[in-house]
C-alpha positions as CSV (number, residue, x, y, z in Angstrom):
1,X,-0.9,-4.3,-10.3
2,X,-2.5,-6.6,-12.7
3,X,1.0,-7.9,-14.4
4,X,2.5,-11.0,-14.8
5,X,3.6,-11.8,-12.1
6,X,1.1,-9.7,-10.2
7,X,2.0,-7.0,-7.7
8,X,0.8,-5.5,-4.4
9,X,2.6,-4.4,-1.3
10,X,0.8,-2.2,2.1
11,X,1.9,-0.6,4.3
12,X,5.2,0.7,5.0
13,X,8.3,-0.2,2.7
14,X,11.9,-1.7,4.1
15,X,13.6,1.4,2.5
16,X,11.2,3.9,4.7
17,X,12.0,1.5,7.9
18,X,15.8,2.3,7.4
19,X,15.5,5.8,6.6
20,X,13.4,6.2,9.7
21,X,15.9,4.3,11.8
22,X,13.3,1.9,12.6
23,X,14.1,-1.9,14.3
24,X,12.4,-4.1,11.9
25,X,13.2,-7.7,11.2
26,X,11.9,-8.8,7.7
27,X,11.0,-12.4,6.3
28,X,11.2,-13.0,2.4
29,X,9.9,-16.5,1.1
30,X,10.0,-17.6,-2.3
31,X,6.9,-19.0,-4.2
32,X,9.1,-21.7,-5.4
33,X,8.6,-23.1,-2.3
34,X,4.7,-23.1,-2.7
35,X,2.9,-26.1,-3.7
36,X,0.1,-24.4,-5.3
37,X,2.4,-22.2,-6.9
38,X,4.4,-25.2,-8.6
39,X,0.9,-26.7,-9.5
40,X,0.1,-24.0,-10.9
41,X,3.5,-23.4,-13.1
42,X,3.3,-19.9,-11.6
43,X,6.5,-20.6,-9.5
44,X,8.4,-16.7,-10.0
45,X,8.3,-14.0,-7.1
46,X,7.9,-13.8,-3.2
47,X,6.2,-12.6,-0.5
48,X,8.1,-10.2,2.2
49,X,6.5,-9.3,5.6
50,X,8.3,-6.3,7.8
51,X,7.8,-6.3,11.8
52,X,8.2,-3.6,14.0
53,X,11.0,-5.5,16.7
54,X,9.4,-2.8,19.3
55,X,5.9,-3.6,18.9
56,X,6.6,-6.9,17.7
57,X,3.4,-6.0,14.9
58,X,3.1,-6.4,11.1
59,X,4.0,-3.0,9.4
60,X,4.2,-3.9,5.7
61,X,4.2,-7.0,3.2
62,X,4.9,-6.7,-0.2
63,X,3.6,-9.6,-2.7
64,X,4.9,-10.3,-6.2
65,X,3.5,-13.8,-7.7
66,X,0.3,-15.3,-8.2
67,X,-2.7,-14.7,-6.6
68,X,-0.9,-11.3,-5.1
69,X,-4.2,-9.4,-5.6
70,X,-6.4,-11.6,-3.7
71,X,-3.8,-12.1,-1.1
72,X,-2.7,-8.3,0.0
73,X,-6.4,-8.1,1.5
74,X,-4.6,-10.9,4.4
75,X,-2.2,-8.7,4.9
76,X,-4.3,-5.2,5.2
77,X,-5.9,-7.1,7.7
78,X,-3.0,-7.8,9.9
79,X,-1.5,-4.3,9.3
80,X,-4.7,-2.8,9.8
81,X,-5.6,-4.9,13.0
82,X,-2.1,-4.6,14.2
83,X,-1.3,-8.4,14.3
84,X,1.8,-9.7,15.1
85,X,3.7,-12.4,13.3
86,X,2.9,-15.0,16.5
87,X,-0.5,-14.2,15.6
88,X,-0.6,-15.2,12.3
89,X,1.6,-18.2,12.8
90,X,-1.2,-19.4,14.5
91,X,-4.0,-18.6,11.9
92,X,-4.8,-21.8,9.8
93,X,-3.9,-21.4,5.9
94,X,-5.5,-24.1,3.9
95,X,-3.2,-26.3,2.1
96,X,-2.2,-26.3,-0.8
97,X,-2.8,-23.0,-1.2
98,X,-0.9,-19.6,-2.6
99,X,-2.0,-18.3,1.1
100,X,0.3,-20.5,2.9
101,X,3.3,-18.1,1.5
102,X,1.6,-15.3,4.1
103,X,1.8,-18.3,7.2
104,X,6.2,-19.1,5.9
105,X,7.0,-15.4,5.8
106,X,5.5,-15.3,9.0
107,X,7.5,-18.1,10.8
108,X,10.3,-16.5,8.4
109,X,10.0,-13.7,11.3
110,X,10.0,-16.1,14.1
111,X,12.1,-19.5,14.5
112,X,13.1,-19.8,10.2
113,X,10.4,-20.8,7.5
114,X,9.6,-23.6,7.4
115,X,9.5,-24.4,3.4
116,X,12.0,-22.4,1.2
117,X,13.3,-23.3,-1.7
């Protein structure tokens, strides 16, 4: 959604994992911890990625900051290409760059951010 902050989210949603009984992890990182983001004086919301612990793939992210409507299409990739989070942490996200929120949620899933504010 075009608001301020902006909003998009894919895929499937932490309340439907724990209705289903799914084993999900999930990773929430702050755009306050964003470089770009504090550049930009756009520092309010977070990006959260959900894993599937069976398949170890990306099942849903939900974005709420800047630059979320250009940067769900990363994550409709990964979801659609079932990517899992070691996959992404080993994508290159330009810095500085609103993107890099996508490659700390990521590790968020793994061994711990490594930026959060």
């Amino acid at each position: 959604m075009f608001t301020s902050p902006e909003i998009a989210s894919v895929g499937i949603l932490e309340d439907q994992c724990k209705r289903e009984g799914m084993d999900f992890s999930v990773s929430k990182v702050s755009f306050s911890s964003n470089g770009k983001a504090l550049t930009m004086n756009e520092s309010e919301g977070f990006i959260k990625l959900i894993k599937d612990n069976v398949t170890q793939k990306i099942v849903g992210g939900s974005i709420i900051g800047p630059d979320a409507s250009s940067l769900i299409s990363s994550l409709t990739l990964a979801i659609a290409n079932e990517l899992t989070e070691q996959q992404i942490t080993q994508t290159v996200f330009a810095h500085p760059t609103t993107g890099e929120v996508i490659h700390e949620a990521a590790f968020g899933l793994s061994i711990g951010a490594l930026h959060q504010a």
